[in-house]
Every structure is written in C-alpha cells, then in structure tokens.
ZAMIRO-326680 format. One record per residue (C-alpha): residue number from 1; x, y, z; residue in three letters. Coordinates in pm, whole numbers, plus 32768, in hexadecimal, padded with zeros to 4 digits. Layout:
<num=NUM; X=X; Y=Y; Z=Z; residu=ALA>
...
end
This chain:
<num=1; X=BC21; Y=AC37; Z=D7F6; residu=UNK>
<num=2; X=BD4B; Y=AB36; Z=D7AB; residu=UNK>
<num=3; X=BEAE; Y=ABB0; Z=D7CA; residu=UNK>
<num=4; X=BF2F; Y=AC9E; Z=D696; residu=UNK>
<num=5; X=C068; Y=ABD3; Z=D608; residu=UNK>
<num=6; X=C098; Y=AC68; Z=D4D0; residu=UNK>
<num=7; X=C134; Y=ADB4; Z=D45E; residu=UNK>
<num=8; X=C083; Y=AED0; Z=D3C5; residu=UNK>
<num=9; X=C106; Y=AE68; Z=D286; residu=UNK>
<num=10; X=C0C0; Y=AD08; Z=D283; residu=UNK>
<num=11; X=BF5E; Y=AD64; Z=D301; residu=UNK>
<num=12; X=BEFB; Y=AE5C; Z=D1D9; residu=UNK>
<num=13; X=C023; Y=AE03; Z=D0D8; residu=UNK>
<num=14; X=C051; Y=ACB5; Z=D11C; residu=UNK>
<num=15; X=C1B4; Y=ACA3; Z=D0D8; residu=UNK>
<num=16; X=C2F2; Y=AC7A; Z=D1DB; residu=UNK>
<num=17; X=C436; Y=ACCB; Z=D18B; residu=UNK>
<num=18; X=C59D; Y=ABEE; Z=D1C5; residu=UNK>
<num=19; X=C71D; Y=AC30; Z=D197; residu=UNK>
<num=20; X=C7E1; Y=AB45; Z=D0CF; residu=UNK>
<num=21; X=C8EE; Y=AA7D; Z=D144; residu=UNK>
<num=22; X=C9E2; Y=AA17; Z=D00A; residu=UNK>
<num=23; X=C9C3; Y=A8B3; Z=D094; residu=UNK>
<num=24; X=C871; Y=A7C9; Z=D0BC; residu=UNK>
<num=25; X=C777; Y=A86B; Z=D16A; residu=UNK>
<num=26; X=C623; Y=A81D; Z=D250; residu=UNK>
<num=27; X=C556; Y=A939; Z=D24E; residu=UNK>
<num=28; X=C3FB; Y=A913; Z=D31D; residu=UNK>
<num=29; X=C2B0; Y=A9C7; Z=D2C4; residu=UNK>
<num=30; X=C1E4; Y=AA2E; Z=D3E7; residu=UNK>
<num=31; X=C0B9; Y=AA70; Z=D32B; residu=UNK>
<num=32; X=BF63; Y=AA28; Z=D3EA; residu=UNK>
<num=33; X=BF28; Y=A96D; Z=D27E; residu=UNK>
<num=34; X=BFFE; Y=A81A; Z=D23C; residu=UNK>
<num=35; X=C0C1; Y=A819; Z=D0FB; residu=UNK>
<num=36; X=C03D; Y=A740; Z=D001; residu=UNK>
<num=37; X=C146; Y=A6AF; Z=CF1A; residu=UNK>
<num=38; X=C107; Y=A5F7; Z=CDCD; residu=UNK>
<num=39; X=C253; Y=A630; Z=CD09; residu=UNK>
<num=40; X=C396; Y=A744; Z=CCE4; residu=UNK>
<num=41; X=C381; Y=A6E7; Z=CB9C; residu=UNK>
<num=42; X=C2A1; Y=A7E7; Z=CAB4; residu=UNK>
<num=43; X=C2A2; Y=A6CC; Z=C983; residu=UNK>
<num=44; X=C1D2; Y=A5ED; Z=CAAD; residu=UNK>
<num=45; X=C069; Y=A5D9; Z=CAA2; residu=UNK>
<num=46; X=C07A; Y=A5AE; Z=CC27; residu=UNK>
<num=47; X=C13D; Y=A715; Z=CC16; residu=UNK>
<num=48; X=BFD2; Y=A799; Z=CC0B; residu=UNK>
<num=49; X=BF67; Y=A720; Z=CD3E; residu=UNK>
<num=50; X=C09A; Y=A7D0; Z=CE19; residu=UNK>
<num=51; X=BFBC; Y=A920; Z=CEFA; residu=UNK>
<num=52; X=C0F3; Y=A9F7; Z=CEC5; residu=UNK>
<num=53; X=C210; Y=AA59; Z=CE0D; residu=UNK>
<num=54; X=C382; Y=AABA; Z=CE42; residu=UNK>
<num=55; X=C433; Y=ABE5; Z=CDF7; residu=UNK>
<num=56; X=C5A5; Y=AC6D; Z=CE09; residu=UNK>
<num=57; X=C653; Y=ADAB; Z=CE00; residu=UNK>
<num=58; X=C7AA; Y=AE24; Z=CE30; residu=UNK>
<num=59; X=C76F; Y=AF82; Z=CE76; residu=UNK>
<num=60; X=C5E4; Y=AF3B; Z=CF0A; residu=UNK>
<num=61; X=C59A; Y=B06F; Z=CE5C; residu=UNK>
<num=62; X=C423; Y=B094; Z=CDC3; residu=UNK>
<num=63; X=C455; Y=AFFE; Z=CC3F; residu=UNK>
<num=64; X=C585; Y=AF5B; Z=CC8F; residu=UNK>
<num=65; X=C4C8; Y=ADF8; Z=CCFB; residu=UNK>
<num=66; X=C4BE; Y=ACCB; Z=CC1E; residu=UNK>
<num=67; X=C43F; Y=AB9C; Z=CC74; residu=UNK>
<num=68; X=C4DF; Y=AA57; Z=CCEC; residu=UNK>
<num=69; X=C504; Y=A947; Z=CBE9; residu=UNK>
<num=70; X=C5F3; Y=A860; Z=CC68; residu=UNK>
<num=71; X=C5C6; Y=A718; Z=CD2D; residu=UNK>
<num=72; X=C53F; Y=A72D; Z=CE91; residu=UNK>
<num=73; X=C480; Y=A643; Z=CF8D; residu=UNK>
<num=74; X=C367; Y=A6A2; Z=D08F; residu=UNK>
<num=75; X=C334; Y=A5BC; Z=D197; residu=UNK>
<num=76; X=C22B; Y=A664; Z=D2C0; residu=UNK>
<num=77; X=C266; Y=A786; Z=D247; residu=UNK>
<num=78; X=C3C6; Y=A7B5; Z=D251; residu=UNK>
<num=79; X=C458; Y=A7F3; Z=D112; residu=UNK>
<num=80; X=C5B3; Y=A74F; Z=D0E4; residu=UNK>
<num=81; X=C6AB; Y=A7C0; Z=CFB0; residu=UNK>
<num=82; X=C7A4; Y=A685; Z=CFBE; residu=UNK>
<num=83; X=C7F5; Y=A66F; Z=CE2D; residu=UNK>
<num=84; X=C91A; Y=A742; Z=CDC8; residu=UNK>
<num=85; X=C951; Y=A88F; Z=CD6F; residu=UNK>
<num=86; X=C891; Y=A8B9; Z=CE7A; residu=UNK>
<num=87; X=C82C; Y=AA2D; Z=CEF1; residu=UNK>
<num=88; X=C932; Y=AB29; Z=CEE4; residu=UNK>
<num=89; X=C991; Y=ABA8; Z=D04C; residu=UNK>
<num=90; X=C8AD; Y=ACFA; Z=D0B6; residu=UNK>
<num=91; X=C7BD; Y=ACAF; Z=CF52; residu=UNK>
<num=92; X=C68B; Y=AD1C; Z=CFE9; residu=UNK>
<num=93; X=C57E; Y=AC1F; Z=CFD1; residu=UNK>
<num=94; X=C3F9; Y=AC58; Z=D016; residu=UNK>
<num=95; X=C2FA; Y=AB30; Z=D033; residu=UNK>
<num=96; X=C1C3; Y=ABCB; Z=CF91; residu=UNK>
<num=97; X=C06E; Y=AB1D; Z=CFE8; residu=UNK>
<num=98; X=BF8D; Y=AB49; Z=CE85; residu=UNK>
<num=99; X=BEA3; Y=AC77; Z=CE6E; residu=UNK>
<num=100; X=BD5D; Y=ACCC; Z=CDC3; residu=UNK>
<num=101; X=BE74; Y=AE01; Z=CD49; residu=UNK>
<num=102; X=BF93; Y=AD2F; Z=CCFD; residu=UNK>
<num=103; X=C083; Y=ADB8; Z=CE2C; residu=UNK>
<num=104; X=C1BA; Y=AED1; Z=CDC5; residu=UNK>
<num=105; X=C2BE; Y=AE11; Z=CD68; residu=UNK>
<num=106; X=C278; Y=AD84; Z=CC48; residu=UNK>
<num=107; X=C30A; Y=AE22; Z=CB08; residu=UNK>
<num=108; X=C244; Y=AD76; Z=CA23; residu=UNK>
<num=109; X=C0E4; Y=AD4A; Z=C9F7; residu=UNK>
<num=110; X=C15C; Y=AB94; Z=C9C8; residu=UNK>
<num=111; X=C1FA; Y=ABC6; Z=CB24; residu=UNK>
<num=112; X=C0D8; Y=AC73; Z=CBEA; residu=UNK>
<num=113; X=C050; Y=ABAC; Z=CD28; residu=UNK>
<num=114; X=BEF8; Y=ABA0; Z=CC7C; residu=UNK>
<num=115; X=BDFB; Y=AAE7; Z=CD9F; residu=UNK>
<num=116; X=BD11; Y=AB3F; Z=CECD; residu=UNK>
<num=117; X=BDFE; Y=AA92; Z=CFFE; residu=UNK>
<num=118; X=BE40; Y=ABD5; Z=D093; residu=UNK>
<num=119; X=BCCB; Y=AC2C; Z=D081; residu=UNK>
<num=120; X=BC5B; Y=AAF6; Z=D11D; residu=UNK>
<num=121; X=BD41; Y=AB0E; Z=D22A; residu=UNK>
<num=122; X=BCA5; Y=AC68; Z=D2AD; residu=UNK>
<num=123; X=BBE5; Y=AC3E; Z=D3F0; residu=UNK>
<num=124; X=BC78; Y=AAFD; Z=D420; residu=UNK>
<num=125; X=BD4E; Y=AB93; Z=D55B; residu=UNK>
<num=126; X=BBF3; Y=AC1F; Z=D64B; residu=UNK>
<num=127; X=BB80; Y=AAF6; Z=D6DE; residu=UNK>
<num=128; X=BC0D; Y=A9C7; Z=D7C2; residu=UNK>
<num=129; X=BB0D; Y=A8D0; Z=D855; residu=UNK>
<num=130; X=BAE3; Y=A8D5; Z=D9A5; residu=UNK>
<num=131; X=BB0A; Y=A73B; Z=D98D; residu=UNK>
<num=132; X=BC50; Y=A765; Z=D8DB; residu=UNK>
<num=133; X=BCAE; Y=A813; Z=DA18; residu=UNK>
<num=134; X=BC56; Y=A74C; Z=DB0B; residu=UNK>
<num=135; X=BD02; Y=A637; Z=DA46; residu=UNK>
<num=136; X=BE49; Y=A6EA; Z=DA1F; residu=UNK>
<num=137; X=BE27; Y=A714; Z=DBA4; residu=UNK>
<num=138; X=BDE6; Y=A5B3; Z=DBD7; residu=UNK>
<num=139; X=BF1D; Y=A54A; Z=DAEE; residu=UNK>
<num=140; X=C005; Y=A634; Z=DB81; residu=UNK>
<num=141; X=BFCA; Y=A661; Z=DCF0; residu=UNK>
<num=142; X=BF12; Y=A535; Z=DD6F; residu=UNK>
<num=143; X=BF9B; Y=A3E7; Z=DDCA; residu=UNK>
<num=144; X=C0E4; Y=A35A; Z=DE91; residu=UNK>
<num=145; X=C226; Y=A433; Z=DEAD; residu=UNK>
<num=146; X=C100; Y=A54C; Z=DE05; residu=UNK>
<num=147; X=C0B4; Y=A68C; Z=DEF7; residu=UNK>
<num=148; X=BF67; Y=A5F5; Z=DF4E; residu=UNK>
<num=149; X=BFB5; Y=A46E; Z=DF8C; residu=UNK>
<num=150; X=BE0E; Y=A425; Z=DF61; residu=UNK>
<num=151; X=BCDE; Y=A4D5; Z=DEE5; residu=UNK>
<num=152; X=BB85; Y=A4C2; Z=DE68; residu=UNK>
<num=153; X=BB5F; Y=A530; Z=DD1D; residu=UNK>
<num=154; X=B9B2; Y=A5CC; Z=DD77; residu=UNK>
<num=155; X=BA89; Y=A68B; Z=DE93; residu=UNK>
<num=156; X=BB85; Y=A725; Z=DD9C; residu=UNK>
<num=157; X=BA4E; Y=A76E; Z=DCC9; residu=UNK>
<num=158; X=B9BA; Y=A7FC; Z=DDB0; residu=UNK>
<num=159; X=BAFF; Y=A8F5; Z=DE3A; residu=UNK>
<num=160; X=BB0E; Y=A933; Z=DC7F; residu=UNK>
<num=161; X=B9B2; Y=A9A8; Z=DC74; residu=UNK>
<num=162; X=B9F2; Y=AA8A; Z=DDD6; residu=UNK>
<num=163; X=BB19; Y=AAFD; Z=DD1C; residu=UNK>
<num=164; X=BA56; Y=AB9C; Z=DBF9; residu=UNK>
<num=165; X=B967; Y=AC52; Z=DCD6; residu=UNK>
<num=166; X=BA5A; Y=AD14; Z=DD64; residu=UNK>
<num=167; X=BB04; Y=AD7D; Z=DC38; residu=UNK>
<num=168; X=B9B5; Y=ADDA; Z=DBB3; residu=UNK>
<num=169; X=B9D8; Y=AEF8; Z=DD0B; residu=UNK>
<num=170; X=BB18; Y=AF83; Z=DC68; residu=UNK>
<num=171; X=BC0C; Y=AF10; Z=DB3E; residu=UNK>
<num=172; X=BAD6; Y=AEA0; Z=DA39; residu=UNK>
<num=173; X=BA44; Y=B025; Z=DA7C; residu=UNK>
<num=174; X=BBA7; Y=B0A2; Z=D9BE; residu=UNK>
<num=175; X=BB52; Y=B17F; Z=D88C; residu=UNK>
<num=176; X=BC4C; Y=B1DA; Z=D791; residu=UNK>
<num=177; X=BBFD; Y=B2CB; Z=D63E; residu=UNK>
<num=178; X=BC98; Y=B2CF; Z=D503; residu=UNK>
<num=179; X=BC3A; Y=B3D9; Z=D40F; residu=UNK>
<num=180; X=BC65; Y=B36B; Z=D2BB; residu=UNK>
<num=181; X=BC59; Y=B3AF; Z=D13A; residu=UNK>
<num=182; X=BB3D; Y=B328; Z=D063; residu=UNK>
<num=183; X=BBD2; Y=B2AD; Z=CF21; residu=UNK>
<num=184; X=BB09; Y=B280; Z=CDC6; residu=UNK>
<num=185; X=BA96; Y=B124; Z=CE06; residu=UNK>
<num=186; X=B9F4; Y=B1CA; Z=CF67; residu=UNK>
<num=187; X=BA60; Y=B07C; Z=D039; residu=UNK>
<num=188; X=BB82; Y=B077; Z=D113; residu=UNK>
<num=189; X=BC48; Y=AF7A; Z=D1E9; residu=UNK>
<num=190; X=BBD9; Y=AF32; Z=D337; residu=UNK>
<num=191; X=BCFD; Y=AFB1; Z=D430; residu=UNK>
<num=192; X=BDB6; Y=AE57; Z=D4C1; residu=UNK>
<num=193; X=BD39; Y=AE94; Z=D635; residu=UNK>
<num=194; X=BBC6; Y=AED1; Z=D5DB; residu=UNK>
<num=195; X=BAC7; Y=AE49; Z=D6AC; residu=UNK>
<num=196; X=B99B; Y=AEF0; Z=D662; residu=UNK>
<num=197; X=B945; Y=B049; Z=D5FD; residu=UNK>
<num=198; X=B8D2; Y=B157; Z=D717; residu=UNK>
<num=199; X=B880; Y=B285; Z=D62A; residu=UNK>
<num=200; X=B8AF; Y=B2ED; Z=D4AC; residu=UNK>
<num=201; X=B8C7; Y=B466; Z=D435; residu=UNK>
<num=202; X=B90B; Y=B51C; Z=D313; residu=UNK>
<num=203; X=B9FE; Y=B671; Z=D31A; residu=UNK>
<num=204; X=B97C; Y=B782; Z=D265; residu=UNK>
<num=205; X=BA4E; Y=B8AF; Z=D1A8; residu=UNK>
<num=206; X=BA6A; Y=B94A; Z=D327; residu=UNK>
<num=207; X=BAFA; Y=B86B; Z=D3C1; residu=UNK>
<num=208; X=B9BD; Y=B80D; Z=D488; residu=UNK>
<num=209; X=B94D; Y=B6A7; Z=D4A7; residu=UNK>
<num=210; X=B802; Y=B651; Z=D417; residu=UNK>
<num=211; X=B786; Y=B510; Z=D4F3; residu=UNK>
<num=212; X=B703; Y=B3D5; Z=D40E; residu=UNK>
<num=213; X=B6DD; Y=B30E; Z=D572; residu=UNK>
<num=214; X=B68B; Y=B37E; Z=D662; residu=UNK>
<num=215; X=B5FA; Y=B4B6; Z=D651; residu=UNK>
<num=216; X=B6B7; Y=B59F; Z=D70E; residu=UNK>
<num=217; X=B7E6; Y=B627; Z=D743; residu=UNK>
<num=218; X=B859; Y=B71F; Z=D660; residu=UNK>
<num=219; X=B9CD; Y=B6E0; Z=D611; residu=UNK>
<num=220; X=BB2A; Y=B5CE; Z=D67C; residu=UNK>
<num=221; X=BC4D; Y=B5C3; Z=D6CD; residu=UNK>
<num=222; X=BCDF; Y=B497; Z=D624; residu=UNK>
<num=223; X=BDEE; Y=B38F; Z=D6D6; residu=UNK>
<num=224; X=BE65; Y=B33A; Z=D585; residu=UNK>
<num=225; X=BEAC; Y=B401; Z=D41A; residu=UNK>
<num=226; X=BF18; Y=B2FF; Z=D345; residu=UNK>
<num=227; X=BFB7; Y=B32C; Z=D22A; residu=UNK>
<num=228; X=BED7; Y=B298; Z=D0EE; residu=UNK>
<num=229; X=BF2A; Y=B233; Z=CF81; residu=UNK>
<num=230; X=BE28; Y=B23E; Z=CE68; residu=UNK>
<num=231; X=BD55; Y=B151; Z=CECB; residu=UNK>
<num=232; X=BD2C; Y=B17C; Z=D039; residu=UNK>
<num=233; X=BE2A; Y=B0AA; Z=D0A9; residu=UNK>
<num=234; X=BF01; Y=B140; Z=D1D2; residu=UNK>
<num=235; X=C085; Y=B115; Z=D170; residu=UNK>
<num=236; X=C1A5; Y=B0C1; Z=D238; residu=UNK>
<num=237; X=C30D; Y=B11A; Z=D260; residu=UNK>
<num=238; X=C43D; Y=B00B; Z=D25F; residu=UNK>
<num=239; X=C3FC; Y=AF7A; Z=D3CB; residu=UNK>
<num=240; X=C286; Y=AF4A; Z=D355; residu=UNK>
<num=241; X=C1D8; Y=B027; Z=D424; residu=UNK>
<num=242; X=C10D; Y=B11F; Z=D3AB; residu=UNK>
<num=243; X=C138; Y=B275; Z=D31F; residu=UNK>
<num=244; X=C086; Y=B3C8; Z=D3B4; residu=UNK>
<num=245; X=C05F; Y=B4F1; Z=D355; residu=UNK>
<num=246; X=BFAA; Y=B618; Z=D3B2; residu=UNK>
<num=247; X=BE0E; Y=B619; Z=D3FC; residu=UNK>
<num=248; X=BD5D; Y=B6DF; Z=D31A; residu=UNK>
<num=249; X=BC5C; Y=B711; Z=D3D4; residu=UNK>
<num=250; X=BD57; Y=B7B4; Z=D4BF; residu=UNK>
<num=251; X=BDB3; Y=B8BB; Z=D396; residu=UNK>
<num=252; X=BC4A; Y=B906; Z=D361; residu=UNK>
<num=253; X=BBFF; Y=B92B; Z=D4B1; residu=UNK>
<num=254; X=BD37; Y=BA23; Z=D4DC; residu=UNK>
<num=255; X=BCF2; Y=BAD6; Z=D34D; residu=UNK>
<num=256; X=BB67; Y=BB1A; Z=D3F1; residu=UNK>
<num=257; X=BBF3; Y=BBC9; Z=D50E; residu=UNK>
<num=258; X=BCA7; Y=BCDB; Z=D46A; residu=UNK>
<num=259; X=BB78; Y=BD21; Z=D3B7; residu=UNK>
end
C-alpha cells in the first residue's frame, strides 16, 4: 500500500481549504489528482475543461459559499491570485475537485462542481510498484557522497523482495473494521487505507452481527463510527478529519441486554 497523503476530506470530498491573505497569493493543492486548468474565465469554452472549481466565504458557514469568478492562474497545481482585489485577508477559500454530486459549496445549481474527478481518484492511493521503489532507492541513496557509494540494482531487488516477506509475518496481517450506514443507492466509498476486505456482516435489530463473509463470528467491535451524510459519504470537521459518532451496533448490543 503507497503512503496516504491526502486528508480525509480531500480523499472523500475532494476539496481543501486556504486562508486569504489581502495581498497576491500561491496557494498549493495536494490532491493525489493534478489540477487541470483550461480558463478562470466562465464566458471561455476552455472554462469547461478546468476538474474543479473555487469557492469563497467570509464566515465559512454552510450556505454562505459562492464561487470564485475573478482572474486566477494555475501553474502545477498551485493556484496563484496576482490580479487585484485580490482575496480579502481570513476569506476562507476551498479548492473543490468536481463530483458526480456537485460538492457543498455551491449555491447555485450554475455553480455546482458537476464531474467524476473525485470518483476516479478513489483507490488511486493502495498500491506503489515494487520497481518504483527500488528506483526511488536507487535515485536517492546510491551513488558518490550517497549512504551506499555502489550497488547492484538485482541485489537491491533482491533485499526489496526479502523486505516484503517479512512484512507479510506482521504489518500486512493488520485488520481494521468500520461499521457503516447503507444509504439508498446501497454503494458506499471505499475507506482511504483499504487494502482488501477480511470479512463483511450485517447488524441486525439486536445488536448482533449477522456474518456475509465469513461465516462466523457473531458480532464487532468497530475501530471506527464514522459519521455519514445521505449518501454514504463519511463527513469531516474543519481540520479534515473525520467525524464519529457512536456505534449502533454498540446501542443494540447494550438495548438487548436489558431485555
């Protein structure tokens, strides 16, 4: 599994917020997607092609959002506002990737993110190649006034290969569980750190867990409660990470007892 570099909220939103300035400003992305830019300018045909969409606030209240519709330049992926008035100082400012749903800042229907870059980008964050690895390795640690001065690259292949045996002993055996909320559309987001799945259950009205795969067990104890909106997808407070709240399976589990 490749490093996790985004936030909760970039993962599942895909939107990050920034701070104005009152001067020009250089804000940077760190999206796992690249920004694609065509135009600021909404009267452009080539505004069509931009993946995401601005938004500002001065209170970053829900409803209070509008979006951005003055000049601005993106340049790998940092977004530079260099044309007066530029953003007021503390306007709150969110970079919102476009969504099958249209994101939650727009006000307007004209001003939803309307696209499928979010969606795309799901799953992109599991896998490194073991040759981009050994690569990296190569680049950054072999070679004069480098911690190792020479080296073969079929010997660091072989010490990368070694390497993945013994994490198969101990780290790549860690489970986590989420329990989660079905919503009407009975698809949800896979979490950001999934790997693969180890076993899938249903809770009944007593709290007691009803195994899909594999068959046994008979209820869980989940490492994460997340917080969901309507359609599934967990939400996050104003650092990005995500909300929790209380298992219901725990309450049922407690409400049987006192039966």
């Amino acid at each position: 599994m490749a490093l996790i570099t985004e936030t909760n909220q970039q993962y599942y939103q895909g939107a990050q917020g920034f701070r104005g300035t009152g001067n020009a400003l250089t804000i940077t992305t760190t999206f796992d997607t690249d920004l694609v830019f065509g135009s600021f300018d909404q009267t452009n045909a080539n505004y069509a092609l931009n993946n995401f969409k601005i938004y500002t606030s001065t209170t970053g209240f829900p409803g209070s959002w509008s979006e951005y519709l003055l000049a601005y330049t993106v340049v790998n992926n940092q977004i530079t506002f260099n044309t007066a008035p530029f953003p007021a100082n503390n306007l709150f400012i969110v970079v919102q990737l476009k969504i099958l749903d249209g994101g939650q800042y727009a006000s307007t229907i004209a001003e939803e993110a309307i696209g499928d870059t979010v969606e795309e980008n799901y799953g992109t964050y599991q896998y490194v190649k073991l040759n981009d690895i050994i690569d990296n390795y190569m680049v950054g640690y072999v070679g004069d006034g480098k911690i190792i001065q020479t080296a073969k690259k079929s010997d660091v292949m072989f010490f990368a290969k070694r390497s993945l045996q013994e994490f198969s002993y101990d780290t790549l055996k860690s489970i986590k569980s989420q329990e989660l909320t079905i919503p009407e559309s009975l698809s949800l987001v896979i979490p950001q750190d999934y790997v693969n799945y180890v076993a899938l259950s249903w809770i009944d009205s007593h709290g007691v867990k009803r195994p899909i795969y594999p068959n046994n067990n008979l209820t869980i104890n989940p490492y994460e409660k997340l917080l969901q909106d309507d359609r599934g997808i967990p939400t996050q407070d104003n650092f990005g990470e995500d909300l929790e709240g209380t298992s219901l399976n725990s309450r049922k589990m407690e409400r049987n007892k006192c039966q």
